[in-house]
C-alpha positions as CSV (number, residue, x, y, z in Angstrom):
1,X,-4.7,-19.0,45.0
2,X,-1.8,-21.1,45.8
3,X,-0.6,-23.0,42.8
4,X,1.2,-26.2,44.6
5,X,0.2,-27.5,48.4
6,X,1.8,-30.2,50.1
7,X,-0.4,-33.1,51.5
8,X,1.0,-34.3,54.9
9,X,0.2,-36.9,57.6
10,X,1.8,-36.9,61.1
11,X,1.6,-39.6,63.4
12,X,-1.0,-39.3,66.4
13,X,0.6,-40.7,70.0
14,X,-2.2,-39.3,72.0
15,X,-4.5,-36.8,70.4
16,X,-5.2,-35.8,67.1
17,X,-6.4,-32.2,68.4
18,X,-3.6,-31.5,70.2
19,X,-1.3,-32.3,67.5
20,X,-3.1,-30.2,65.4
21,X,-2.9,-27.4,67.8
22,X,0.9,-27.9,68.4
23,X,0.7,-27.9,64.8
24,X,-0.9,-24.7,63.9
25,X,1.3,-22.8,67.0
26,X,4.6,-23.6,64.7
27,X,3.1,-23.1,61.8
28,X,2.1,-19.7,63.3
29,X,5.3,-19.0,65.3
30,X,8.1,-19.7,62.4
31,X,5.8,-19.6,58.9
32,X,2.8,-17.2,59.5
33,X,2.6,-16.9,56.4
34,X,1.6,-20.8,55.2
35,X,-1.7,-21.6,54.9
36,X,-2.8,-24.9,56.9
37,X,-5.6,-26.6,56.7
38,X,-7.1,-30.3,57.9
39,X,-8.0,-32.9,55.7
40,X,-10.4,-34.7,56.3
41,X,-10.0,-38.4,55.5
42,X,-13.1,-40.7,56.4
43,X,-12.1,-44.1,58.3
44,X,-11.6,-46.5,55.0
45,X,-11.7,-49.7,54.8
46,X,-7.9,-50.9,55.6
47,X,-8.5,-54.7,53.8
48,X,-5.3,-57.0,54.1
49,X,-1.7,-55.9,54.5
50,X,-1.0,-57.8,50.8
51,X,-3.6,-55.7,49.1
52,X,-2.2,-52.6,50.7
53,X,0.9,-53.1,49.7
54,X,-0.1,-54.2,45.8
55,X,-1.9,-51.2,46.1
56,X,0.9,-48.8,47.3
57,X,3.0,-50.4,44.4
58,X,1.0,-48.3,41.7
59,X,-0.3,-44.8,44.0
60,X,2.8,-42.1,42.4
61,X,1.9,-43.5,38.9
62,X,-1.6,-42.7,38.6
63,X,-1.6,-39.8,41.0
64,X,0.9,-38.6,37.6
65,X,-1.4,-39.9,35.6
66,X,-4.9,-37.7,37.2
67,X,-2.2,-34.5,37.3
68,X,-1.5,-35.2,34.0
69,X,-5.6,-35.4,32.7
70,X,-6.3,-32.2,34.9
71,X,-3.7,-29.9,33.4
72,X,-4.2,-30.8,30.1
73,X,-7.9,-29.9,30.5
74,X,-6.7,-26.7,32.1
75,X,-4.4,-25.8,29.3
76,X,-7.5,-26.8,26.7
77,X,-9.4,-24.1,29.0
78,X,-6.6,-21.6,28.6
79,X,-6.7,-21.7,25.1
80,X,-10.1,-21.3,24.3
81,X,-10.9,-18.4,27.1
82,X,-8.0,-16.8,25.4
83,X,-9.3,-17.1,21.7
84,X,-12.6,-16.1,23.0
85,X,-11.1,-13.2,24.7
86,X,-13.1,-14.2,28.0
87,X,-11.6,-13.4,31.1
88,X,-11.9,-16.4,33.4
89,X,-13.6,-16.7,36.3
90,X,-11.8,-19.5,37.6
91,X,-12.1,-23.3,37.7
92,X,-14.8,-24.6,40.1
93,X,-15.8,-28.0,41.4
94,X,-19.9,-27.9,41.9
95,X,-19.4,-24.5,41.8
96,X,-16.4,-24.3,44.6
97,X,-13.4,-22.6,43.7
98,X,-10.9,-25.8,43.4
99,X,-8.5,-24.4,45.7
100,X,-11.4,-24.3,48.5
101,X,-12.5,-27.6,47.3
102,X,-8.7,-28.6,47.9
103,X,-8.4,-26.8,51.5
104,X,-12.1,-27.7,52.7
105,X,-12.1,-31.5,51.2
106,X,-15.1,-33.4,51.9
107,X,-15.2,-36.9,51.2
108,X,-18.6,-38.1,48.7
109,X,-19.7,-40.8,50.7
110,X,-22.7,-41.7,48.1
111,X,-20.1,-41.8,45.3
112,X,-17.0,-43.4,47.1
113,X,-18.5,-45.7,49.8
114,X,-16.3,-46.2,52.3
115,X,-16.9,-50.0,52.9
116,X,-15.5,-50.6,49.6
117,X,-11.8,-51.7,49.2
118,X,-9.7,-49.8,48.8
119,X,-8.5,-50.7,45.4
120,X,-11.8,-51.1,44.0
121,X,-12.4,-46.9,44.6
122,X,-8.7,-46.7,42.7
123,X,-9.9,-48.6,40.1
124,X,-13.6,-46.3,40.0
125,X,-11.4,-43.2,40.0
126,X,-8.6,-44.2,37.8
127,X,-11.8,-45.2,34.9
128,X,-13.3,-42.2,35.5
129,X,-10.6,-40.1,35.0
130,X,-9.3,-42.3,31.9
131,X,-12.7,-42.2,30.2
132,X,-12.9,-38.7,30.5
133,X,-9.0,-38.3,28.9
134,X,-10.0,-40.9,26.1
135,X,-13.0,-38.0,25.2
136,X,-10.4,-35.3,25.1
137,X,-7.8,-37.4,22.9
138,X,-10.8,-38.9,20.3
139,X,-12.1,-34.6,20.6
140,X,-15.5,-35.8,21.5
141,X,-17.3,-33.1,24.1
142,X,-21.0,-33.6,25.0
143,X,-23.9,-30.5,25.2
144,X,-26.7,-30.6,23.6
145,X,-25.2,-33.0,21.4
146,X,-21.9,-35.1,20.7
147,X,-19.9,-32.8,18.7
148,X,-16.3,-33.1,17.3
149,X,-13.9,-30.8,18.1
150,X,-12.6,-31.3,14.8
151,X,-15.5,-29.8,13.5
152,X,-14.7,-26.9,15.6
153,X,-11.2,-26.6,14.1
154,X,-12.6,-26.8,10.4
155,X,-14.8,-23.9,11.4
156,X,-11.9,-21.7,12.4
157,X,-9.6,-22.6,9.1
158,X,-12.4,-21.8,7.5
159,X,-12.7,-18.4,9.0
160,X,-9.0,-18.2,9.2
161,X,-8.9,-18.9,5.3
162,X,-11.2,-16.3,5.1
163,X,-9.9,-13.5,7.2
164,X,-6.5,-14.0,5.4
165,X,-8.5,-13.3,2.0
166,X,-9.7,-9.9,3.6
167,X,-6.4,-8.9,5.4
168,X,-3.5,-9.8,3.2
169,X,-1.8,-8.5,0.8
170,X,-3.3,-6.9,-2.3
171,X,-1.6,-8.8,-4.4
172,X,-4.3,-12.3,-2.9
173,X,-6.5,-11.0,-0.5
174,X,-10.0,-10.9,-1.6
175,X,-11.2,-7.6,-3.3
176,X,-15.4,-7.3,-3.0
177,X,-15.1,-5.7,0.2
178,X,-12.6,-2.8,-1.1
179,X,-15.1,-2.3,-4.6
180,X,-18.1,-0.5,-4.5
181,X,-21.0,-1.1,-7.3
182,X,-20.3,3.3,-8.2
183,X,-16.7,1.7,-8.8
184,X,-17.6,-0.3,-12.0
185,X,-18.5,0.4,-15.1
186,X,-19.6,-2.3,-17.3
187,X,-21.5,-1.7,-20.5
188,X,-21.9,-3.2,-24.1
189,X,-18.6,-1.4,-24.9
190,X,-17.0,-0.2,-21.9
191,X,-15.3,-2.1,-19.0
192,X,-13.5,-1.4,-15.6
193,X,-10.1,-2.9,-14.6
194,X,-8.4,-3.6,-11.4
195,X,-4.5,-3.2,-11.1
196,X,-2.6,-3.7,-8.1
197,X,0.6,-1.3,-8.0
198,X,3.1,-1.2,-6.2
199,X,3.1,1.6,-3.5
200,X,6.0,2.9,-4.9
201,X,5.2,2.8,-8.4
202,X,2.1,4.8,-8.1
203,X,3.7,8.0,-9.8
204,X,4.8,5.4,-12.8
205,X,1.3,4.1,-13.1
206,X,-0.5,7.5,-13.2
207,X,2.0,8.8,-15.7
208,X,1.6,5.5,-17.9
209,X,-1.6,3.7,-17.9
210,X,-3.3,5.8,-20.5
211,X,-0.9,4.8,-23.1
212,X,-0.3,1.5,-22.5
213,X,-2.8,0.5,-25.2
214,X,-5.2,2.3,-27.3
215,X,-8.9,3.6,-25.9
216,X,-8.0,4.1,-22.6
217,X,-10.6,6.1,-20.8
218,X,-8.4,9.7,-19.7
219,X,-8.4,10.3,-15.9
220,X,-10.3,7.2,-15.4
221,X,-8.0,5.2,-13.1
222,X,-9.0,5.8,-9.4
223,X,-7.2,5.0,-5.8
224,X,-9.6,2.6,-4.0
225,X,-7.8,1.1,-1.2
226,X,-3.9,0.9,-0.2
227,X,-1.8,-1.0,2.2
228,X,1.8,-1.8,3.2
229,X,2.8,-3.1,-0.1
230,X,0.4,-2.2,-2.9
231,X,-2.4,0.2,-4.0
232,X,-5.5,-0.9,-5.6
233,X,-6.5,1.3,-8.7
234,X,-9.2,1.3,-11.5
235,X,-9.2,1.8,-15.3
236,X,-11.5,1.6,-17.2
237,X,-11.3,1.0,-21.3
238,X,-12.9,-0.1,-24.2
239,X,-13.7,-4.2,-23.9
240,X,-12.0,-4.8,-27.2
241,X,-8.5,-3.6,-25.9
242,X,-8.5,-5.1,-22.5
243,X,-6.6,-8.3,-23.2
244,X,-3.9,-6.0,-24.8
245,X,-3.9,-3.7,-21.6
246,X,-3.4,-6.6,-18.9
247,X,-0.1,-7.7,-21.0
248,X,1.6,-4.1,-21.5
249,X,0.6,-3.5,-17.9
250,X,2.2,-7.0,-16.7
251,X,5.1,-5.8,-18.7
252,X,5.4,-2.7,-16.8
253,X,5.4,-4.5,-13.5
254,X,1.8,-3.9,-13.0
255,X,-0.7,-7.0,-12.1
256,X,-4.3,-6.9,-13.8
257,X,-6.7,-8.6,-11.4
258,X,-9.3,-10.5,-12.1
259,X,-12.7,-9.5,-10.7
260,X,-16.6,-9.8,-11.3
261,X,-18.5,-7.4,-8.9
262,X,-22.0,-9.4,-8.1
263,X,-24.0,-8.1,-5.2
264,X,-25.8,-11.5,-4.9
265,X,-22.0,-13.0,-4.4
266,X,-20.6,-10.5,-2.1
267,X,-24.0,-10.6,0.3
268,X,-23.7,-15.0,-0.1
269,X,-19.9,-14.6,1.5
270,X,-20.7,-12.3,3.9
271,X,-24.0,-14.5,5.2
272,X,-21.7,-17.5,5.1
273,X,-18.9,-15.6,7.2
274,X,-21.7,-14.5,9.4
275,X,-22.4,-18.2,9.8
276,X,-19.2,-19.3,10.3
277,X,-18.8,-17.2,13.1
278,X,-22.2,-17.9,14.6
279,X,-21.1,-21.5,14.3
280,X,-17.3,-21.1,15.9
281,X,-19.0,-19.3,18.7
282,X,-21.6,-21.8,19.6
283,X,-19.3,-24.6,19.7
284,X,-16.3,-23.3,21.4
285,X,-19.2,-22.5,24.1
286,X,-20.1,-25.7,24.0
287,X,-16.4,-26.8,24.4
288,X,-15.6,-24.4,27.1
289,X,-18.6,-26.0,29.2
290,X,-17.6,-29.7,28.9
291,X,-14.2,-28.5,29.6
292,X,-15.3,-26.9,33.0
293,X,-17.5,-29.7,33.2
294,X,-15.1,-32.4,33.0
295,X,-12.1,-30.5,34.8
296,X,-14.0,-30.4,38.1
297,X,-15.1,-34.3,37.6
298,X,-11.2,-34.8,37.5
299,X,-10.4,-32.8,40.2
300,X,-12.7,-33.8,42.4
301,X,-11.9,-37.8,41.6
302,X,-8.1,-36.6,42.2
303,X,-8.8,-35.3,45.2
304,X,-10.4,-38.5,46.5
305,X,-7.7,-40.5,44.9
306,X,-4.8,-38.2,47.2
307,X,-6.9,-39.3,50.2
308,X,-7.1,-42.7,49.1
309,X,-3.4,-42.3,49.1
310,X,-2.4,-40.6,51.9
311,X,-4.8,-43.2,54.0
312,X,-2.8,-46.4,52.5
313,X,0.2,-44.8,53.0
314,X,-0.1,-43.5,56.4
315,X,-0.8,-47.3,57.8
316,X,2.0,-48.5,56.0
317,X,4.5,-45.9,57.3
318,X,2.9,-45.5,60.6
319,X,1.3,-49.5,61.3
320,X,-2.3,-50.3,62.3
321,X,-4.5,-49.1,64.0
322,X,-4.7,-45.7,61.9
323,X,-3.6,-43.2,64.2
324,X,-2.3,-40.2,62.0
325,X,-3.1,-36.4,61.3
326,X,-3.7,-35.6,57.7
327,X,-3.0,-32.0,56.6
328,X,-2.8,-29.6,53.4
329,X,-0.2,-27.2,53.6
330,X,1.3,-24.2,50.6
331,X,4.3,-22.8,51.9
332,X,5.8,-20.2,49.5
333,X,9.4,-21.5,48.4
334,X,11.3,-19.4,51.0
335,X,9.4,-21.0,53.8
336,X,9.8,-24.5,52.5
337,X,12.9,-25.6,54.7
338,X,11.4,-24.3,57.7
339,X,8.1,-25.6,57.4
340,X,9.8,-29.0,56.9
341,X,11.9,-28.4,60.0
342,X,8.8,-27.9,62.2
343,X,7.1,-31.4,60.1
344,X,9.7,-33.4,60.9
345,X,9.6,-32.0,64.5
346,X,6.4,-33.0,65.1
347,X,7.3,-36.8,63.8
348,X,8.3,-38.5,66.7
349,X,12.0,-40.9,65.9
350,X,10.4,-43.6,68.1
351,X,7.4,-43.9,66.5
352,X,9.1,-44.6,62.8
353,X,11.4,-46.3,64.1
354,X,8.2,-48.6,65.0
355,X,6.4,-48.3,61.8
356,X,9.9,-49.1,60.3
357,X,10.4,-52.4,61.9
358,X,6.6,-53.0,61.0
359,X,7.2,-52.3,57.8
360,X,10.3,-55.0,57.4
361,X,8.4,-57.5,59.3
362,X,5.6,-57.6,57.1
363,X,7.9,-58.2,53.9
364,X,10.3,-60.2,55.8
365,X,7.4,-62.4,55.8
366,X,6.8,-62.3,52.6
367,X,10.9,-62.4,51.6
368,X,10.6,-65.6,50.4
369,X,8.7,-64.4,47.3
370,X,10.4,-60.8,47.2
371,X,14.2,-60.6,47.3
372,X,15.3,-57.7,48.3
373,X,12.8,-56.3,50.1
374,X,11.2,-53.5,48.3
375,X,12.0,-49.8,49.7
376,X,9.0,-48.9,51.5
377,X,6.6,-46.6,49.5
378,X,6.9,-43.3,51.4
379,X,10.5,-42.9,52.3
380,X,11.6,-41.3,55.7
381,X,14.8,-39.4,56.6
382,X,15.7,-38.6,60.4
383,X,19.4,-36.6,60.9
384,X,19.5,-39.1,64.4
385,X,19.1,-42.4,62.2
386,X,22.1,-43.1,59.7
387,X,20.2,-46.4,58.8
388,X,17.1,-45.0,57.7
389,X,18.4,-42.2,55.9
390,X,20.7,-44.5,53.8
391,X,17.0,-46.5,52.8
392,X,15.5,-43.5,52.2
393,X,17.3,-41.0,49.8
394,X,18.0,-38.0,50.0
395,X,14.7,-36.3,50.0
396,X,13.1,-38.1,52.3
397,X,11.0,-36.9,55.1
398,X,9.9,-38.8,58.4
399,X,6.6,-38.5,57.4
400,X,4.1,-39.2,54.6
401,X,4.4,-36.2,52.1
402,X,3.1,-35.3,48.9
403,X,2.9,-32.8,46.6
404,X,-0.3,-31.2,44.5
405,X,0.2,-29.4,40.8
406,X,-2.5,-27.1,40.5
407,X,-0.9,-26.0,37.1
């Protein structure tokens, strides 16, 4: 799948087939290797020149704007297939892959209606979209039920807290997963101590522990567990003398933890981690769905949106009655300068030079309220017209242009 496509329009002198066809033999003959593809724009409604051109003032901002939504939605996807360790299957729109939903546009005529002005379905898609970004700002996502994502982030500190007790050092981690009940001895008189040593002291602390106080239990202290720093040992001792062990051990270098083996305890954290985990992977489901819910709602109202633009566009570069070829095209970078070359080929100098002098009529009309006259929306560049290159810019092209960010 290609990852950025260029939307095009041509003008149409004649017939919209054969320009396709010419079209398609270029394409074929210098770039074989560029997908090309029709898009299929329904006749809109065109409304006045004055709200066309209000409405071409804002078209690059909030196509930036639906880009903008969509990737962040993608990159929220990412994330969460990657925590999850699923492999993706791809983004979809109603279950088409979005590049074929791209490629093979059709327009929703029960959602969109195409008697509607034109800035009325801007305005439907640009709420749409913004609604659905306000949801992934305030973390809201809707399943079964509305759940915070926050909630979903307090579930994996949680488990993150936890996980750090079982897998860090010694020295902090949590130790009722390294003891066994056969490893403590607890009785009216006797007790068992943990020490943490350090993994290089370990011949100090064998030769040593017996006589660091009095009624030490011989050969009592046993290796349970050891890791990249420390080993965990037992002792165990008379009760009376264990306050007196801890402090000769500290003094040694040796650290006397602290620990209480209860079955009932150990089985309560492990139920709750079971929980936890339960929990993170219900709602990062849940999160994953709204997320491929609400990418393909954005997409598909982008889409719409690019041929809402291309449309308005297209009459204001080209002039009335809409007479133009719209087209999706992904040339790799290499093929970029020729594919241009064979574009701007097929844009005829006579025609724009038309379309320009409709375009400067129509605000030379209205100069008296706009001084200068405004740039037109979608610049054009021609090497046989000085004039209209100066207006343009440099990267202009003699046709309408515009590129799609898949990522």
């Amino acid at each position: 799948m290609a990852s950025r496509y260029w939307v095009v329009s041509l003008p149409v002198h004649n017939s919209a087939s054969t320009l396709w066809n010419q079209l398609q033999d270029q394409i074929s003959k210098h770039s074989f290797d560029t997908p090309l593809y029709r898009f299929n724009i329904p006749n809109l409604r065109v409304g006045t020149l004055d709200s066309l051109l209000s409405l071409s003032d804002d078209l690059a901002k909030s196509n930036t704007f639906m880009e903008g939504v969509s990737h962040k939605i993608r990159r929220q996807i990412e994330e969460l297939e990657r925590i999850s360790g699923v492999e993706s299957s791809g983004l979809t729109v109603d279950g088409v892959p979005v590049d074929s939903y791209l490629t093979r546009f059709v327009w929703d005529e029960a959602k969109y209606p195409t008697m509607s002005p034109l800035k009325e379905i801007v305005d439907g898609i640009h709420g749409q979209v913004a609604k659905i970004e306000d949801d992934l700002k305030v973390f809201l996502f809707s399943c079964s039920s509305v759940v915070r994502v926050s909630e979903y982030n307090n579930i994996r500190s949680q488990l993150n807290a936890i996980n750090r007790k079982q897998t860090g050092s010694l020295a902090v981690r949590d130790l009722s997963n390294l003891v066994k009940p056969e490893d403590i001895i607890t009785s009216e008189h006797l007790t068992t101590l943990l020490a943490i040593v350090s993994k290089y002291s370990q011949k100090d602390w064998l030769a040593s522990y017996e006589t660091l106080t009095n009624y030490v239990v011989p050969r009592s202290s046993k290796k349970l567990y050891e890791d990249n720093e420390y080993a965990l040992y037992t002792v165990t001792l008379f009760n009376r003398v264990a306050d007196n062990f801890r402090t000769s051990a500290r003094e040694k270098g040796f650290q006397i933890r602290d620990f209480e083996y209860s079955p009932e305890t150990h089985e309560g954290r492990k139920q709750e981690l079971d929980k936890l985990m339960r929990d993170q992977e219900s709602l990062r489901g849940s999160l994953l769905q709204w997320c491929y819910t609400s990418y393909g709602e954005v997409f598909s109202s982008w889409m719409h949106f690019c041929a809402v633009r291309l449309f308005a566009e297209s009459i204001l570069r080209y002039g009335l009655p809409p007479s133009f070829l719209a087209c999706v095209l992904a040339p790799s970078v290499k093929a970029e300068k020729k594919v241009r070359s064979i574009l701007e080929g097929l844009s005829d100098s006579t025609n724009r030079q038309v379309a320009y002098n409709f375009y400067i009529i129509v605000f030379g009309l209205k100069s008296v309220f706009l001084n200068p006259i405004p740039k037109p929306p979608s610049y054009w560049k021609s090497e046989d017209d000085v004039g209209m290159a100066a207006l343009a810019g440099e990267d202009a092209h003699p046709y309408v242009s515009f590129t799609i960010n898949l990522v």
